[in-house]
VEXDREN-2710 file (C-alpha; in Angstrom, 1 decimal):
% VEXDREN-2710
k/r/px/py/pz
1/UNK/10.5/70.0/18.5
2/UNK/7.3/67.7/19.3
3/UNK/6.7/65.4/22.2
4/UNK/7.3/63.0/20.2
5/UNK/10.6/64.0/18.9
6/UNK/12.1/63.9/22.6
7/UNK/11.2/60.8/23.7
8/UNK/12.4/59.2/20.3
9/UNK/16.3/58.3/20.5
10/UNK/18.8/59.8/18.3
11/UNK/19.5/57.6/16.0
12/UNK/23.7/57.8/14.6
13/UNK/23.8/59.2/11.1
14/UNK/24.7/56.6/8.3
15/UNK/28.6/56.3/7.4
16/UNK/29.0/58.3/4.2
17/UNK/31.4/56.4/2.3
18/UNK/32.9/58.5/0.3
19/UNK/33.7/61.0/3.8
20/UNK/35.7/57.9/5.3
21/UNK/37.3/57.7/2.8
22/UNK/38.1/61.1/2.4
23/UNK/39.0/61.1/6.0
24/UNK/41.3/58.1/5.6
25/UNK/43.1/59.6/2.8
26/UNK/43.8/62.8/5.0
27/UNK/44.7/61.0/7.7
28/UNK/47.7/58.8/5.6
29/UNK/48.9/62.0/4.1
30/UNK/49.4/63.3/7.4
31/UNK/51.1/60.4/9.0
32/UNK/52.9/60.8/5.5
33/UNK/54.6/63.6/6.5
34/UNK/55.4/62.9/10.0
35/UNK/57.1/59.5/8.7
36/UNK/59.2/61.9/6.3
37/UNK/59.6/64.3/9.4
38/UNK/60.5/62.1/11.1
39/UNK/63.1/60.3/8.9
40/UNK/64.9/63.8/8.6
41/UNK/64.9/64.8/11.8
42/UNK/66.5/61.6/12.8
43/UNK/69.0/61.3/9.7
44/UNK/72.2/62.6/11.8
45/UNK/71.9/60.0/14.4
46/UNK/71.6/57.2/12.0
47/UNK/68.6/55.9/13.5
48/UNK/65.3/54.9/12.1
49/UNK/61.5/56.1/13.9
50/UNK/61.4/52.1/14.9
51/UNK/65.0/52.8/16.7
52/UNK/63.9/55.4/18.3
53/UNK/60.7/53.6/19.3
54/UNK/63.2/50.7/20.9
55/UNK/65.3/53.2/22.2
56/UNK/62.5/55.5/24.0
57/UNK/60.9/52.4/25.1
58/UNK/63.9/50.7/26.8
59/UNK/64.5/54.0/28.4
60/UNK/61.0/54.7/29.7
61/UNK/60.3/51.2/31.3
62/UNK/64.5/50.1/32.1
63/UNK/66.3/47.0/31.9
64/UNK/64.4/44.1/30.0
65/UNK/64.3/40.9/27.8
66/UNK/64.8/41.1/24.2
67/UNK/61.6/39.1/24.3
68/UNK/59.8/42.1/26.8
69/UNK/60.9/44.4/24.3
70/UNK/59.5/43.0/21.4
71/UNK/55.8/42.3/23.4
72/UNK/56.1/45.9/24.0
73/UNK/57.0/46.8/20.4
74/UNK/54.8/44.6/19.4
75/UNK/57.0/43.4/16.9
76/UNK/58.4/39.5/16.1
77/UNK/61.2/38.5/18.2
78/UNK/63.7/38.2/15.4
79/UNK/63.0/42.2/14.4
80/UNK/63.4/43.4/17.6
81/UNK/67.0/41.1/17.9
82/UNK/67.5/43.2/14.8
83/UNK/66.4/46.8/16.0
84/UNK/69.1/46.3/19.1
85/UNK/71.8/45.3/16.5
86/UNK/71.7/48.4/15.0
87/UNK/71.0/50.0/17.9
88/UNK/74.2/48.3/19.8
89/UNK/75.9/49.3/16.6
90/UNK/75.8/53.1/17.6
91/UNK/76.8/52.5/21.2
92/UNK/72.7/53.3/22.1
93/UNK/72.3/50.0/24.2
94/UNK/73.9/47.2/25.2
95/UNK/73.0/43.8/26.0
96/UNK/74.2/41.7/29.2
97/UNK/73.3/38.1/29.9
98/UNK/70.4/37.7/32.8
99/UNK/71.3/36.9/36.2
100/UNK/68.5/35.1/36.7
101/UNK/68.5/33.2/33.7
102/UNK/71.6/32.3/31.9
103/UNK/69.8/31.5/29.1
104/UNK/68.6/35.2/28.6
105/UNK/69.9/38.5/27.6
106/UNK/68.7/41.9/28.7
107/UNK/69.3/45.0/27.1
108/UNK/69.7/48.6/28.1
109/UNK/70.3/51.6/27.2
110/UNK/73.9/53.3/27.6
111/UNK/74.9/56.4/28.7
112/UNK/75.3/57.7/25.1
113/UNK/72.1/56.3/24.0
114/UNK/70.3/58.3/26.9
115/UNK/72.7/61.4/25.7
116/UNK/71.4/61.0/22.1
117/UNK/67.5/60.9/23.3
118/UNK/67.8/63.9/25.0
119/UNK/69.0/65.6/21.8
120/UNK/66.5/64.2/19.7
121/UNK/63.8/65.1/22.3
122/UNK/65.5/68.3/21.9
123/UNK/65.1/68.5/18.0
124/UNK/61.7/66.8/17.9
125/UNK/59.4/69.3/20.1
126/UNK/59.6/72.5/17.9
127/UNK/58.9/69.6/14.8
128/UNK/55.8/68.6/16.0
129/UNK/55.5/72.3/17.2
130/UNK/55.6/72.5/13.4
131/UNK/52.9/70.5/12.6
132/UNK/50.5/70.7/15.3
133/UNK/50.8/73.7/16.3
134/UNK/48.7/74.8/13.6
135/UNK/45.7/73.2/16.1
136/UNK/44.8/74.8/19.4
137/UNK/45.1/73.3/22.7
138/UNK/41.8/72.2/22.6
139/UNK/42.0/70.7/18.6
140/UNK/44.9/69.0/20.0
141/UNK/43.3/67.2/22.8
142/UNK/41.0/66.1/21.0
143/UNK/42.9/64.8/18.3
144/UNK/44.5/63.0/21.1
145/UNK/41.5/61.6/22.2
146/UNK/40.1/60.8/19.3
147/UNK/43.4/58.7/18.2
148/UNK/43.5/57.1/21.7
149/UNK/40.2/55.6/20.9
150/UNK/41.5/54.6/16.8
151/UNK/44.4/52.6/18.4
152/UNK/41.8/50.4/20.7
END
């Protein structure tokens, strides 16, 4: 290595292309399988991944606004009204009008819907055990990371 060489900076290689591609292409066949995973894993509860996503979210953060839970889905209002129909459907949550607002309804999750995430939670670890566990500790946080920074 020169002088020279040091005090240049490092310039970033160019995108190949055909690699993110390549890479893109790996990375759908992966969430592939955890979609179809994911779908059989849930199958005896009835429930779709974007129920459970409801469900796990209404139990993380509590009590909230159909219109809360759909900012925090990220989702339009009417498909989130249509998530807690089928979750209300199962006895998962349950709606109640607002006390502060008449106008509103909040939803929650029941005692059997908090019964029914503890067995999934149950069912789901040695899954992704499964899948990930093929990486070690330190592939897997930095898969982490590196996802973190694809989702910002």
């Amino acid at each position: 290595m020169t002088p020279s060489d040091r005090d240049e900076p490092t310039q970033p290689e160019p995108a190949d292309p055909a690699g993110d591609e390549s890479l893109a292409e790996a990375l759908t066949a992966v969430a592939r399988q955890l979609r179809e995973r994911s779908a059989e894993t849930l199958a005896p509860w009835d429930i779709t991944p974007a129920h459970l996503r409801a469900l796990r979210t209404l139990a993380r953060h509590g009590t909230m606004r159909l219109s809360e839970l759909s900012d925090r889905l990220q989702i339009a209002p009417r498909t989130a009204t249509e998530v807690v129909d089928a979750l209300q459907a199962r006895d998962l949550v349950r709606r109640r009008a607002d006390p502060g607002d008449r106008r509103a309804v909040l939803v929650e999750v029941t005692e059997h819907g908090a019964d029914v995430l503890a067995e999934i939670r149950a069912t789901r670890g040695p899954e992704a055990g499964r899948i990930f566990g093929r990486l070690s500790p330190a592939e897997r946080a930095g898969l982490a990371r590196m996802l973190s920074k694809l989702r910002t």
